[in-house]
PASEBA-1860 file (N, C-alpha, C; in nm, 3 decimals):
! residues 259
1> XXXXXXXX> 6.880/5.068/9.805/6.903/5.188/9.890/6.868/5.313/9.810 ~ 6.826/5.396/9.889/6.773/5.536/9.828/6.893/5.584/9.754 ~ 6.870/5.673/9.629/7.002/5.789/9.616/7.005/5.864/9.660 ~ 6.906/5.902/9.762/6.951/6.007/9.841/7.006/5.997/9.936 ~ 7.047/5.854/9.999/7.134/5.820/10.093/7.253/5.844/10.070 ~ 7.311/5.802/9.950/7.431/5.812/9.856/7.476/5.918/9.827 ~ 7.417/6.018/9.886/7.478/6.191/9.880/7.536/6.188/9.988 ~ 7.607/6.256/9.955/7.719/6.315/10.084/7.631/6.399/10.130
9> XXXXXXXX> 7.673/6.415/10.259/7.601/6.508/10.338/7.724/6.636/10.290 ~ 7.677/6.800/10.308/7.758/6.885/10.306/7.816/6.904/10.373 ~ 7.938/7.007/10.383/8.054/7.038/10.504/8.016/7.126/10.597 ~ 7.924/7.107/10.682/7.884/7.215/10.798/7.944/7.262/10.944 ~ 8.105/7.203/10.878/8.209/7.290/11.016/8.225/7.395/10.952 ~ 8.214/7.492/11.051/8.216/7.583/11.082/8.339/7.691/11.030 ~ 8.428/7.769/10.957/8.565/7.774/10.927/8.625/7.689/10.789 ~ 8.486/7.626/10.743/8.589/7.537/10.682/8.610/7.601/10.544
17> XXXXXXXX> 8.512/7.687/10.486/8.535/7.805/10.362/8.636/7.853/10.361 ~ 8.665/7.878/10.470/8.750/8.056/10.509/8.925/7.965/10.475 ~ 8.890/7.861/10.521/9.041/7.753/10.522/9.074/7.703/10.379 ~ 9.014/7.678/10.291/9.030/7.628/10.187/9.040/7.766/10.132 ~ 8.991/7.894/10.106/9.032/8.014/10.038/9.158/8.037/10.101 ~ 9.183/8.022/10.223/9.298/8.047/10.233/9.447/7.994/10.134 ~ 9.365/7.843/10.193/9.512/7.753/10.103/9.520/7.769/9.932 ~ 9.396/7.798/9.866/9.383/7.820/9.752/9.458/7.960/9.681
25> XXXXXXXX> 9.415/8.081/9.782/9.506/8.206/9.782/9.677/8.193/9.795 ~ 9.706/8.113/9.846/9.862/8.034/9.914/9.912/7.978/9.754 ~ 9.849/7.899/9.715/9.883/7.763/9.618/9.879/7.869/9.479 ~ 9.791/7.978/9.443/9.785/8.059/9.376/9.898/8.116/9.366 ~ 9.916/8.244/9.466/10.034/8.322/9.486/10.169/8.277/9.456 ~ 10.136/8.107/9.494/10.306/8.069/9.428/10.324/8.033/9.316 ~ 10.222/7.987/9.259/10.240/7.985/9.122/10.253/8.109/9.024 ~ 10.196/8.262/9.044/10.211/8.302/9.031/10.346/8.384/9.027
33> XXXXXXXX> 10.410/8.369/9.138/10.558/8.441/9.194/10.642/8.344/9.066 ~ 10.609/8.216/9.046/10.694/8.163/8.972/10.724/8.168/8.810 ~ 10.598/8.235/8.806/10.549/8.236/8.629/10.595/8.403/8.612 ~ 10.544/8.470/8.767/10.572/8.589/8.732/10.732/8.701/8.667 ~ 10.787/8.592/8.787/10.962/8.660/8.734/11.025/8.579/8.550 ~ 10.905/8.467/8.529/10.928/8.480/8.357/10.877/8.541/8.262 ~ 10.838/8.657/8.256/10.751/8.743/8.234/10.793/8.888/8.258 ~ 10.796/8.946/8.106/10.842/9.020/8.151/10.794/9.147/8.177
41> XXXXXXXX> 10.817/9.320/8.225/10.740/9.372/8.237/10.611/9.457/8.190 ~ 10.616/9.431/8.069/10.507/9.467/7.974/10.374/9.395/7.961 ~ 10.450/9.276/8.008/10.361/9.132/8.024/10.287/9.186/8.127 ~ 10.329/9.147/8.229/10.245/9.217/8.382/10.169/9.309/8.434 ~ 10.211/9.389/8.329/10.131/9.524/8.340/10.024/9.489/8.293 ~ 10.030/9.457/8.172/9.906/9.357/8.110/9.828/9.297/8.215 ~ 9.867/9.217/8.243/9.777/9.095/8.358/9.757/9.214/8.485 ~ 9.782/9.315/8.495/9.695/9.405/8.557/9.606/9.448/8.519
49> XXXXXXXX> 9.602/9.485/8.421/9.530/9.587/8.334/9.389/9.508/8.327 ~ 9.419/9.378/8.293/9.321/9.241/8.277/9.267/9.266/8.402 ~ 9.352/9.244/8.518/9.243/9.232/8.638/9.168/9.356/8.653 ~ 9.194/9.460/8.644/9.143/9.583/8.685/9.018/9.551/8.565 ~ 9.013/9.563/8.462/8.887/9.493/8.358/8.801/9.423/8.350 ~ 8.828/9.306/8.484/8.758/9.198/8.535/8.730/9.248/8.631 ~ 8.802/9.267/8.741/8.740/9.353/8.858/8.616/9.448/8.840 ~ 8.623/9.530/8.722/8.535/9.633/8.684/8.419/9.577/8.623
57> XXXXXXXX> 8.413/9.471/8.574/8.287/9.380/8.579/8.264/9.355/8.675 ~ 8.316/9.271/8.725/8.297/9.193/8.896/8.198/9.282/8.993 ~ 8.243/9.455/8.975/8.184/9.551/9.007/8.062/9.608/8.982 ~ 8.088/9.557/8.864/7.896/9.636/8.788/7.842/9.559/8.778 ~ 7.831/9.432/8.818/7.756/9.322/8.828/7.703/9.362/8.975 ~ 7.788/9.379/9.036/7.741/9.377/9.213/7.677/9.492/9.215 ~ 7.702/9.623/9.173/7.652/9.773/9.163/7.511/9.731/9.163 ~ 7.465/9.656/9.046/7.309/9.656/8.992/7.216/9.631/9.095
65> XXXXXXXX> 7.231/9.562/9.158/7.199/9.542/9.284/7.139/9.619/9.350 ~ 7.137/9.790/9.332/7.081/9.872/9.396/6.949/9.881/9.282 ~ 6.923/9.846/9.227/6.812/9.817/9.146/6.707/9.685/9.176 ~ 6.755/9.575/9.268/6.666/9.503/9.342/6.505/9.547/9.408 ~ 6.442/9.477/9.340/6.320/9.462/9.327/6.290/9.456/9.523 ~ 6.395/9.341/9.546/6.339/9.366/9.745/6.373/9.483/9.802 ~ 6.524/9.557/9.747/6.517/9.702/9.834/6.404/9.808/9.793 ~ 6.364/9.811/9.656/6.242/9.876/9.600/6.148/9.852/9.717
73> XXXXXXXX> 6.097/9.705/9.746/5.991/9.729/9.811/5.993/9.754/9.987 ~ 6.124/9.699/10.030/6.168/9.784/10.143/6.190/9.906/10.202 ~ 6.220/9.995/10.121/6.268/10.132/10.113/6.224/10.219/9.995 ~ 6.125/10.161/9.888/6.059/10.270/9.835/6.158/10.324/9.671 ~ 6.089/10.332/9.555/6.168/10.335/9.438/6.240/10.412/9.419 ~ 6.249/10.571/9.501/6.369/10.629/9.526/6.479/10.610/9.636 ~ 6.493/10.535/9.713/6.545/10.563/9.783/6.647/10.501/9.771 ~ 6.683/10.368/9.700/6.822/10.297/9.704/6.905/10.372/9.661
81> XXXXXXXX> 6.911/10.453/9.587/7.009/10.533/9.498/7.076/10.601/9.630 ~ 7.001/10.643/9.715/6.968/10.746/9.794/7.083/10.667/9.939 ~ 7.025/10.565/9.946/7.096/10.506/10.070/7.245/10.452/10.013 ~ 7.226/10.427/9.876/7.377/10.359/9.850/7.482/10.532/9.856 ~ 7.405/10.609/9.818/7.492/10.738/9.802/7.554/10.777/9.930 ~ 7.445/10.824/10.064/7.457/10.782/10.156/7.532/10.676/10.274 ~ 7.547/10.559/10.203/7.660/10.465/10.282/7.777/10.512/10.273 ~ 7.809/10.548/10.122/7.944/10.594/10.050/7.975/10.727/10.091
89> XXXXXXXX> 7.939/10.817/10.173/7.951/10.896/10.196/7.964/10.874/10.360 ~ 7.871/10.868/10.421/7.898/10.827/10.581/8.047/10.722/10.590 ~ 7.994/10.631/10.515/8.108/10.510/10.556/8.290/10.552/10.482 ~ 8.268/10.651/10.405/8.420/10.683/10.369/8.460/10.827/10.479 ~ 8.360/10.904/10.521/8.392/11.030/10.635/8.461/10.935/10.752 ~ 8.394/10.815/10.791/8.419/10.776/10.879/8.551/10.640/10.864 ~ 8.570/10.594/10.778/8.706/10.587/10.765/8.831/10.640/10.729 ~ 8.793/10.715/10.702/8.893/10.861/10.649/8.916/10.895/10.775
97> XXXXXXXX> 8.847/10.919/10.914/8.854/10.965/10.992/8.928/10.921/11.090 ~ 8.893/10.776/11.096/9.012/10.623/11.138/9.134/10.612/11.080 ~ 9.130/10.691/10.947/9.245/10.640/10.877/9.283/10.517/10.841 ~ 9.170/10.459/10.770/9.193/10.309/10.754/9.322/10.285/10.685 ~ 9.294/10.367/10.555/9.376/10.346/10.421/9.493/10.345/10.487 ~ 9.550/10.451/10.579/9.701/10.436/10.596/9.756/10.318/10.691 ~ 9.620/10.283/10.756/9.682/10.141/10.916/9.674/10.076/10.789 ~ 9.593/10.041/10.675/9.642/9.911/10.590/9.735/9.910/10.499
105> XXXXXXXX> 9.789/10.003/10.485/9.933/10.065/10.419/10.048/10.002/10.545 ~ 10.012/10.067/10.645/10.123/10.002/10.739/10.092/9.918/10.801 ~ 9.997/9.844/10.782/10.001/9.685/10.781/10.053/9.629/10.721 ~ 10.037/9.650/10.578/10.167/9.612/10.444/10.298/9.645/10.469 ~ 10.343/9.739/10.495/10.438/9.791/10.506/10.543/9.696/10.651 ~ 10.470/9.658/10.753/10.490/9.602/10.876/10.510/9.455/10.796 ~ 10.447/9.401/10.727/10.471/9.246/10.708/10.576/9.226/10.585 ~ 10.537/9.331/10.548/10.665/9.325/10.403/10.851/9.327/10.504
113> XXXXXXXX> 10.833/9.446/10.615/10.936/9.406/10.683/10.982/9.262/10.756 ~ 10.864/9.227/10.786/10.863/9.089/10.853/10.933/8.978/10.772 ~ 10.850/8.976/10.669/10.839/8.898/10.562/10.943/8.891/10.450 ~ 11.009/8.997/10.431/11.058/8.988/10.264/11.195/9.099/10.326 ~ 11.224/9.114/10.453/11.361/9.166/10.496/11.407/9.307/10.431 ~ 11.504/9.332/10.438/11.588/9.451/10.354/11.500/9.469/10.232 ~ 11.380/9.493/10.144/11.436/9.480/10.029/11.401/9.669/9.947 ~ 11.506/9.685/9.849/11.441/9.853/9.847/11.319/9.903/9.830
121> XXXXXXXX> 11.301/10.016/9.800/11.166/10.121/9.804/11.072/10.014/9.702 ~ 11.145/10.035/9.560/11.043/9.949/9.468/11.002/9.813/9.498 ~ 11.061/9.758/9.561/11.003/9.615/9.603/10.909/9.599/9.713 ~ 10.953/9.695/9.834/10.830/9.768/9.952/10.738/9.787/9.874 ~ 10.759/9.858/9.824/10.594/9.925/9.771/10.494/9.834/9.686 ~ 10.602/9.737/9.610/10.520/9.666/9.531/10.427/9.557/9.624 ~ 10.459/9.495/9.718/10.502/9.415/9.849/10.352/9.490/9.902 ~ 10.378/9.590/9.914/10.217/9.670/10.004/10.113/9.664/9.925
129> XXXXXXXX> 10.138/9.725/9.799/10.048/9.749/9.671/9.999/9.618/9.678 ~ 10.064/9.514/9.661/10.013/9.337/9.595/9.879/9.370/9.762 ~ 9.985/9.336/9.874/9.933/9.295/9.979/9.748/9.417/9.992 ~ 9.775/9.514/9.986/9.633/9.645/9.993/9.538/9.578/9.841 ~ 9.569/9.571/9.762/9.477/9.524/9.623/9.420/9.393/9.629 ~ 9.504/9.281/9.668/9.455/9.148/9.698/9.362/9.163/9.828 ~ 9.404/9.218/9.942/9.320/9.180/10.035/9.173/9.285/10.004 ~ 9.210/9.352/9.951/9.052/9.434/9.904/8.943/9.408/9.814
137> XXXXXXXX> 9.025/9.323/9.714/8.916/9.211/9.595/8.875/9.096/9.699 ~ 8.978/9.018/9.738/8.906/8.945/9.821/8.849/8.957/9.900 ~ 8.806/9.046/10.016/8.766/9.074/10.091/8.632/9.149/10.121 ~ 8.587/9.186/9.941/8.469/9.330/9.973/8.347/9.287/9.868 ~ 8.398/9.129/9.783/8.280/9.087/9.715/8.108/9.073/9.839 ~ 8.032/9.017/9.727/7.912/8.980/9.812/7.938/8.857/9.862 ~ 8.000/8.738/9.763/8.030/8.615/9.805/8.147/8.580/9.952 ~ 8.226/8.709/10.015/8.243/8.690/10.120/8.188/8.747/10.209
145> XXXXXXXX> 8.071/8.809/10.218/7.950/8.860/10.325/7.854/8.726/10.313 ~ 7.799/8.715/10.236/7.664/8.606/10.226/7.722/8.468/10.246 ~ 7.890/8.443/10.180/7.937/8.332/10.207/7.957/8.265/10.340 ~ 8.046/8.393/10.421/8.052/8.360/10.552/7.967/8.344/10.654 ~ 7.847/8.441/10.615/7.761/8.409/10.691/7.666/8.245/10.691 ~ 7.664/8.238/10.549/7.593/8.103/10.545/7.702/7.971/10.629 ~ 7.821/7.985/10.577/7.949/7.887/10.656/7.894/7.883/10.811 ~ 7.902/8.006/10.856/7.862/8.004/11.038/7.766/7.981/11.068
153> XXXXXXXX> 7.674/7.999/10.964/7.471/7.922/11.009/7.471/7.779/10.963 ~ 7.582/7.711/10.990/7.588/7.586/10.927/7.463/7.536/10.796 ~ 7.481/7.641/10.678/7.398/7.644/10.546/7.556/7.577/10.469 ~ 7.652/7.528/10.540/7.755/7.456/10.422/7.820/7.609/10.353 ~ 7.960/7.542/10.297/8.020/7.648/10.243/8.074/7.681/10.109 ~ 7.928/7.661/10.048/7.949/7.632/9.877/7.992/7.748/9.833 ~ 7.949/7.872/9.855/7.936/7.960/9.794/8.102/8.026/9.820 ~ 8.156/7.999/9.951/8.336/8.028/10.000/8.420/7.943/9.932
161> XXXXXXXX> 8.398/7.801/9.875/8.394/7.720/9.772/8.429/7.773/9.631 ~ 8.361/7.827/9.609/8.355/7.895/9.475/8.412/8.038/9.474 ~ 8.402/8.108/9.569/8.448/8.250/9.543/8.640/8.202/9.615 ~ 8.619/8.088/9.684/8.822/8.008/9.702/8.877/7.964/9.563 ~ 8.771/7.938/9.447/8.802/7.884/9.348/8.864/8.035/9.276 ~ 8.777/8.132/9.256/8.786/8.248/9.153/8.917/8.296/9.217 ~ 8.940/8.283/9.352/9.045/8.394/9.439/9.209/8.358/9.389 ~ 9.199/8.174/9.368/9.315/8.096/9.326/9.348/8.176/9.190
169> XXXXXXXX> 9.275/8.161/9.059/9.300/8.255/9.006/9.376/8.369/8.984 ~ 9.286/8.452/9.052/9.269/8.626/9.057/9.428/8.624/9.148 ~ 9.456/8.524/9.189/9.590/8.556/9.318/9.675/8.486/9.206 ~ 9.640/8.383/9.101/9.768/8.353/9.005/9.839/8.489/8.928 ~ 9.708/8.560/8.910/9.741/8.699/8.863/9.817/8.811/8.886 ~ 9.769/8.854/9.030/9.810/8.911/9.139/9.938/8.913/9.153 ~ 9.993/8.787/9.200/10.149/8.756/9.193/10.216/8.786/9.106 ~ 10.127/8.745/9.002/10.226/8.749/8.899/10.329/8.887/8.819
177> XXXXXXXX> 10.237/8.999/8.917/10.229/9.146/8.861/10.326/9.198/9.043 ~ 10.232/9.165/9.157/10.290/9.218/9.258/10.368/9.115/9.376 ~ 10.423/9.018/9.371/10.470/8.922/9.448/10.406/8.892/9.551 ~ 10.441/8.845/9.672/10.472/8.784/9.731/10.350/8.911/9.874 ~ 10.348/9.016/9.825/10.262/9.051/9.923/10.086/9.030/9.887 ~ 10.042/8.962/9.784/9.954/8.880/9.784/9.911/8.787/9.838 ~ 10.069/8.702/9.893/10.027/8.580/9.997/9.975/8.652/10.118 ~ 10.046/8.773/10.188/10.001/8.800/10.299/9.859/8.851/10.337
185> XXXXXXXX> 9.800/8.835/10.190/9.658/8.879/10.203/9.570/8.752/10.258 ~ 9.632/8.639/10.290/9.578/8.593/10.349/9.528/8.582/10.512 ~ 9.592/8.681/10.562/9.527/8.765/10.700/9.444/8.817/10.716 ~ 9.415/8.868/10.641/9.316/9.025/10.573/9.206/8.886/10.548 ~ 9.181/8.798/10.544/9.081/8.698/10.449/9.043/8.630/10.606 ~ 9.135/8.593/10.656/9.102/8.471/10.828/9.035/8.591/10.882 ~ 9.101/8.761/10.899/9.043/8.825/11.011/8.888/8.866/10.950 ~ 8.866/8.870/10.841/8.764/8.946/10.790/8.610/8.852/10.743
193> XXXXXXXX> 8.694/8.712/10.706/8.568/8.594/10.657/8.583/8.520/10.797 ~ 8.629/8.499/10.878/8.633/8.452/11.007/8.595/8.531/11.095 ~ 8.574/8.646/11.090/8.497/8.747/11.204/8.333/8.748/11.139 ~ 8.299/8.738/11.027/8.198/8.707/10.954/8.145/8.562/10.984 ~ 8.233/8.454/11.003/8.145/8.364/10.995/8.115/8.330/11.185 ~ 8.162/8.398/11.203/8.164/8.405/11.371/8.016/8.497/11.435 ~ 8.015/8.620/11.331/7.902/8.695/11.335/7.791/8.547/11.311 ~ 7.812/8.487/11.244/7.701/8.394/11.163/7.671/8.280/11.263
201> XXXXXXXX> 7.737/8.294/11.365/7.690/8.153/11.474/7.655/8.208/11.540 ~ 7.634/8.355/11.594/7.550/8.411/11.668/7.385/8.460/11.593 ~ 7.395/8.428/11.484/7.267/8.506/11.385/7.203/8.430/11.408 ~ 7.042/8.433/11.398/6.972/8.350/11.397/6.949/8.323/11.254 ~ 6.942/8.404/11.135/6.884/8.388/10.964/7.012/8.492/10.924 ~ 7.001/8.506/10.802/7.079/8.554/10.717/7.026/8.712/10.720 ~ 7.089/8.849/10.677/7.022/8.936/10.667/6.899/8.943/10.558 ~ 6.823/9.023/10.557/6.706/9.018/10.485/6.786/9.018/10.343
209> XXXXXXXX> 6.686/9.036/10.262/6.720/9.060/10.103/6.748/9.184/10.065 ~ 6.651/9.271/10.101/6.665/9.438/10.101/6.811/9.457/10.124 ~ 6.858/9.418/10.241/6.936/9.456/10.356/7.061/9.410/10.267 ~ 7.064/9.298/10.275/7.171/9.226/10.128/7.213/9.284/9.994 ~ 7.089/9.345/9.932/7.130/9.371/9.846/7.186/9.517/9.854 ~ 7.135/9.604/9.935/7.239/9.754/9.969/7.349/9.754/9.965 ~ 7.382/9.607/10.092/7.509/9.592/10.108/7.601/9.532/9.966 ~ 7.553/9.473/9.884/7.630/9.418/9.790/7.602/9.514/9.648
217> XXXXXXXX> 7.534/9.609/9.683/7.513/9.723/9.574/7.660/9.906/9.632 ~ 7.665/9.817/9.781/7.827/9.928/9.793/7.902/9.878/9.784 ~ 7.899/9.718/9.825/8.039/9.659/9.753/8.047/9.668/9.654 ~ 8.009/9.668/9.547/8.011/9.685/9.398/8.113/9.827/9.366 ~ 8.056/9.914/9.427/8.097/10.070/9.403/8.315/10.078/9.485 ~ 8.274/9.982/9.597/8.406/9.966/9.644/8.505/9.882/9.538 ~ 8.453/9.800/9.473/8.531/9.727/9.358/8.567/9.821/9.247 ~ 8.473/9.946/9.230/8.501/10.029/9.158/8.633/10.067/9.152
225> XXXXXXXX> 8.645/10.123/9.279/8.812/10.198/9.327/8.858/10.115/9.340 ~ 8.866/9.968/9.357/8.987/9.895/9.338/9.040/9.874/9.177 ~ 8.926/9.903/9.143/8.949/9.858/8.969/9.019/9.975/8.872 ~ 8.964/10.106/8.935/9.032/10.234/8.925/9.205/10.232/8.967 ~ 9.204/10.150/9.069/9.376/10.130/9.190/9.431/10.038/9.005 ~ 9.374/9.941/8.994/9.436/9.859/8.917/9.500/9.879/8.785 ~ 9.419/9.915/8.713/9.399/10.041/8.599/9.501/10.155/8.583 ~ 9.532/10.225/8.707/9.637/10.297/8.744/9.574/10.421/8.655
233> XXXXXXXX> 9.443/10.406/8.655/9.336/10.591/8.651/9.354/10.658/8.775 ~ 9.325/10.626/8.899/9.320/10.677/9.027/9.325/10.622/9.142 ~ 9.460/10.678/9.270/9.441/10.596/9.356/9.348/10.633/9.454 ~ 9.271/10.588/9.455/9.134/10.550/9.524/9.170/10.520/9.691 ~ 9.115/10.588/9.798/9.162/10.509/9.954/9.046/10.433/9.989 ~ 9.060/10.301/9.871/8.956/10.212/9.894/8.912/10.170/10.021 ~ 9.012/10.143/10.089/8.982/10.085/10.242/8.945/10.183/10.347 ~ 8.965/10.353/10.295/8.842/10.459/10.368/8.666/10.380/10.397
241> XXXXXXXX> 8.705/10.365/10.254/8.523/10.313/10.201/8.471/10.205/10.280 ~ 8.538/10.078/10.350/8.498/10.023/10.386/8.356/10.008/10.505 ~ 8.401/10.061/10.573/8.259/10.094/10.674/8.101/10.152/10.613 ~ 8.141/10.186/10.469/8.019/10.202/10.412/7.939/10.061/10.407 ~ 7.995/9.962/10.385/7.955/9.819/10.394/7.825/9.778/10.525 ~ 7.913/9.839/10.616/7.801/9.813/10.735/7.699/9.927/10.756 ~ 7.753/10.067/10.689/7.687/10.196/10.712/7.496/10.151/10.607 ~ 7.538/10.088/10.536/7.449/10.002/10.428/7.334/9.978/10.518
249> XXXXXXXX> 7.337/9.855/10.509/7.237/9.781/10.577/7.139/9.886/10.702 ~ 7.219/9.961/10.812/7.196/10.045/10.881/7.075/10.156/10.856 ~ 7.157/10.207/10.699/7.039/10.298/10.665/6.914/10.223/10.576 ~ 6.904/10.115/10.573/6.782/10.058/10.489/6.710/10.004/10.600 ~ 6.713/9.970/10.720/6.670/9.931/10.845/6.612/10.093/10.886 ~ 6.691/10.213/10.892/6.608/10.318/10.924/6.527/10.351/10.832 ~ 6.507/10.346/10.738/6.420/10.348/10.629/6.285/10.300/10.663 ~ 6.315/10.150/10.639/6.208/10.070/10.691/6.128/10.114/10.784
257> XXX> 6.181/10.182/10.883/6.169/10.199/11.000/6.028/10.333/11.012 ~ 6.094/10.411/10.930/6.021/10.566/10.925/5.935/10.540/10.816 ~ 5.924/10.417/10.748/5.824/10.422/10.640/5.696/10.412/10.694
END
């Protein structure tokens, strides 16, 4: 018999990325909550400090991206600078304007009541903080844009695979510094990689490369301010920024367009 019979075929349901980051974010968070209250607070601060350091790689890795050779030839050797400046600017006027930052503050704020009952100011806040920081690392890499989309074009879900692997992690961390409102970032992950991979069963192909890499050259800049949030240099209303994400792609398509 062939060995290529003897391969597994890949996992091409549909959801099935988005489910395993979930449970991985879950299985994380508690290990974390458990390691975290032995530990004490000098420790933690630490294992922030760490993530915000890693994050800030995580970031300038994705940033470079506006240096892609396909948006160059899409949009011309000045202009990425130009459109990423541009996203970040349209796409934070216009969540600023929504008021993202504060509905995801009192989104936190709403589940921490749900969730974690009576408990005082410092534990609220920490409770929101975990819940706004976790769902914003997870949520604004490239590997959950390109991931989800490939999951819903039934391309298999290696790449949600791997960025469920890093998240287990990054959420052992998480916890370990902000509790228990890390788990609830697993909402923020179903509504956001599940509305993505949903976009992706209606797509016919993946977005272009150009188009890709804009978008994962403002996520980069959005990891910035989370890494800034982490760091505790500046709080950043990361989740203003978000709509720059889609404001992205938008302006490299008009580009194209007028070239």
């Amino acid at each position: 018999m062939s060995p290529l019979l003897l391969t597994p075929p890949p996992l091409l349901v549909p959801g099935v990325g988005t489910a395993v980051n979930v449970v991985t974010v879950l299985v994380g968070c508690l290990l974390g909550v458990l390691l975290g209250h032995r530990l004490p607070e000098r420790t933690r601060e630490l294992v922030t400090d760490g993530l915000g350091l890693v994050t800030l790689l995580i970031a300038a890795t994705a940033a470079v991206e506006v240096l892609s050779p396909e948006l160059a030839a899409a949009v011309g050797d000045s202009a990425p600078m130009l459109i990423v400046l541009g996203s970040v600017l349209l796409g934070g006027i216009t969540g600023s304007l929504l008021r993202l930052e504060q509905r995801v503050e009192g989104l936190g704020r709403w589940l921490q009541r749900r969730l974690a009952g009576g408990a005082g100011s410092v534990d609220r806040q920490r409770f929101v903080e975990g819940f706004v920081v976790a769902s914003l690392v997870f949520c604004t890499g490239p590997l959950t844009i390109l991931g989800s989309l490939n999951d819903g074009l039934g391309n298999g879900a290696d790449q949600l695979f791997l960025k469920s692997t890093l998240d287990g992690f990054a959420a052992i961390a998480f916890a370990a510094s902000f509790g228990w409102g890390v788990a609830a970032s697993v909402l923020t992950i179903v509504v956001v990689q599940g509305g993505l991979t949903l976009a992706g069963l209606g797509l016919g192909d993946l977005l272009p490369d150009a188009h890709l890499a804009a978008v994962t050259a403002v996520g980069g800049l959005v990891l910035v301010g989370v890494a800034l949030r982490l760091l505790r240099i500046r709080e950043v209303a990361v989740s203003d920024l978000l709509p720059a994400l889609l404001v992205a792609p938008l302006l490299v398509q008009l580009v194209v367009v007028l070239r």
